[in-house]
C-alpha positions as CSV (number, residue, x, y, z in Angstrom):
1,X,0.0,0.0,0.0
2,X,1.7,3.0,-1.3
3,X,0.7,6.8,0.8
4,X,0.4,8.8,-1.9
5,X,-1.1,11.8,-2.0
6,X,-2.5,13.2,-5.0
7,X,-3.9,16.7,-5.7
8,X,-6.3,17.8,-7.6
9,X,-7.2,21.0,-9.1
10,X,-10.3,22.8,-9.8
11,X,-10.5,25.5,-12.8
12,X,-13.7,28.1,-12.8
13,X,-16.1,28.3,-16.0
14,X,-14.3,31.7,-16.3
15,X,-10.8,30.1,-16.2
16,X,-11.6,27.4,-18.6
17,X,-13.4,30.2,-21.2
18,X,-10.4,32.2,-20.7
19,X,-8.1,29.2,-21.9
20,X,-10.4,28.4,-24.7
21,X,-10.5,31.8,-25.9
22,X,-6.6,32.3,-25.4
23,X,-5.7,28.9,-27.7
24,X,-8.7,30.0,-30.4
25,X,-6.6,33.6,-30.8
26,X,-3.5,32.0,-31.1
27,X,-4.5,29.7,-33.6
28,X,-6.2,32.8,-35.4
29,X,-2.6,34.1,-35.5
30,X,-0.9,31.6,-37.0
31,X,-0.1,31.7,-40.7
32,X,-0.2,28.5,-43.0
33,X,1.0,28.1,-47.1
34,X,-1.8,28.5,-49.3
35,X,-3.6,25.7,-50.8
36,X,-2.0,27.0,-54.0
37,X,1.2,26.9,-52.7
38,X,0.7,23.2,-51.5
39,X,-0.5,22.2,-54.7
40,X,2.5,23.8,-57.0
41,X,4.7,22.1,-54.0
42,X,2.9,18.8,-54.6
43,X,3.0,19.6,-58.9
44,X,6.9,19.9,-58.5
45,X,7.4,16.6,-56.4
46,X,5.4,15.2,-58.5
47,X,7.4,16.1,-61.5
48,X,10.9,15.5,-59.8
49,X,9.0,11.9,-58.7
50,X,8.2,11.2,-62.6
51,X,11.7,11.9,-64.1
52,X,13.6,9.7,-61.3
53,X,11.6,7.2,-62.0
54,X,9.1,6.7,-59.0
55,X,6.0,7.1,-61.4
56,X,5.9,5.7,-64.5
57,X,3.6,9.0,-65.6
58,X,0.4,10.8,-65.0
59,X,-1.9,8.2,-65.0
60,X,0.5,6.2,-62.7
61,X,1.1,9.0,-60.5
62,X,-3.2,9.3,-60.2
63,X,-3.6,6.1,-59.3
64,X,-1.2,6.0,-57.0
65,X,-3.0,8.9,-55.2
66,X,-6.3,7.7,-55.6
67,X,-6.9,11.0,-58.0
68,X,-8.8,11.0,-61.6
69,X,-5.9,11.9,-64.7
70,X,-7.5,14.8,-65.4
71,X,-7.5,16.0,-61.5
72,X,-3.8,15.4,-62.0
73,X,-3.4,17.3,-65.2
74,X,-5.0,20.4,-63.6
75,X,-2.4,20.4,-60.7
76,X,0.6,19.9,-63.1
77,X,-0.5,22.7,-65.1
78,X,0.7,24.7,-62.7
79,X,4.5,24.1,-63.9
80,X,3.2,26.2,-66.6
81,X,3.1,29.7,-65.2
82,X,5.9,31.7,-65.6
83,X,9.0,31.1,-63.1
84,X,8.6,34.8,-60.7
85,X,5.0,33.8,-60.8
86,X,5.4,30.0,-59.2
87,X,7.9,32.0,-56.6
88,X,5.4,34.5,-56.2
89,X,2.6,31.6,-54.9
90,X,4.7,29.5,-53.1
91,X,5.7,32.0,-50.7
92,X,2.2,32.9,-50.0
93,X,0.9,31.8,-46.7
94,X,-2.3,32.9,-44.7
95,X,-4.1,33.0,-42.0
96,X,-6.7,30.4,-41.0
97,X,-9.8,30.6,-43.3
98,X,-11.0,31.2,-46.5
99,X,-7.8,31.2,-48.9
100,X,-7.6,34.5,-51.0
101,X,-6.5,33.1,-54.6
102,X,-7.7,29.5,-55.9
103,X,-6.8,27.0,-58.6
104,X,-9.6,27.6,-60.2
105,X,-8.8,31.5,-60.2
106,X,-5.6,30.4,-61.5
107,X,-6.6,28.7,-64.6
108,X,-6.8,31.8,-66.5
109,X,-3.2,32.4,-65.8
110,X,-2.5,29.1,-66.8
111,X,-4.6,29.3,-70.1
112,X,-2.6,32.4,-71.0
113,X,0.5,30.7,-72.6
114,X,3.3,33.7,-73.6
115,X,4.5,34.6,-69.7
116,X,4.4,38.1,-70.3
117,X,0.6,37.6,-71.0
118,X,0.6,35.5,-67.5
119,X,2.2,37.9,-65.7
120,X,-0.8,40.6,-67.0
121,X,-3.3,38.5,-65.9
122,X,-1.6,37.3,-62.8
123,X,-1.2,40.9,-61.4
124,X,-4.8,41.7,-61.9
125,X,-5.7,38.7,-60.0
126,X,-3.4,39.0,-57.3
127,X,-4.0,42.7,-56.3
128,X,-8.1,41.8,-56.5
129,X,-7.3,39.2,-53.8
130,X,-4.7,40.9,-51.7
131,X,-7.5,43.6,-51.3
132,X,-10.3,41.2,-50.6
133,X,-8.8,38.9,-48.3
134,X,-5.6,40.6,-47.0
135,X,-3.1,37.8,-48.7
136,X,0.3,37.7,-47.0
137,X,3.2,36.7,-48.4
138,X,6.4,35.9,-46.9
C-alpha cells in the first residue's frame, strides 16, 4: 500500500473560457501556405517523382493517389506559369480561413501561354485578392 497523496485541481467556467479563448486567438494568428502553394509544392514533387523514375507517368502518379488523370493534369499545369509567378505563390501563406486566390482563379493564368501575357493576368488577379482577403506573403 503505497501513501500517496495526489492533488487535484479545480478550474472556474471563467478560467476554462479564458483558456479556450486564449488557444482559439493563437490559432487565429498563426499563418499557414496556401492551398495554392501546397499544390505547385505537390506539382513539382510530382514532376521530380516522374523523371527519377518513382511514377511511370500521370496516369500512374493518379492512381497512386487515388486521384482521376485529369485531377492530376489540372495540378501539373501549374508548372506552366511563368517562373517569378510560381515563386510569387509559393511564398504565399495565410491565415486560418478562407484562402484569397484559388486553382480555379488560376486557370486563366495558366490558359494564358506567352509569360508576359501571365504575368498581366496574374497581377490583376493578385492585387483583386490581396484587397479582398488581406493575402500575405512571406
Amino acid at each position: 500500500m503505497s501513501n500517496r497523496i495526489e492533488s487535484i485541481s479545480f478550474r472556474t467556467q471563467k478560467q476554462i473560457g479564458e483558456d479556450r479563448r486564449a488557444r482559439r486567438e493563437a490559432g487565429l494568428r498563426q499563418t499557414l501556405p496556401a492551398r495554392v502553394a501546397r499544390l505547385l509544392a505537390m506539382a513539382h514533387d510530382i514532376e521530380r517523382k516522374i523523371r527519377a523514375g518513382v511514377f511511370k507517368d500521370y496516369a500512374d502518379v493518379a492512381r497512386q493517389h487515388g486521384l482521376t488523370r485529369a485531377r492530376v493534369t489540372q495540378v501539373m499545369n501549374l508548372l506552366l506559369l511563368a517562373p517569378d509567378i510560381q515563386t510569387e505563390i509559393l511564398g504565399m501563406v495565410v491565415r486560418p480561413g478562407r484562402e484569397p486566390l484559388t486553382e480555379r482563379q488560376l486557370r486563366a493564368v495558366v490558359n494564358t501561354v506567352v509569360w508576359s501575357e501571365q504575368r498581366t493576368v496574374w497581377f490583376k488577379i493578385a492585387r483583386r485578392s490581396a484587397c479582398d482577403s488581406g493575402l500575405l506573403a512571406s
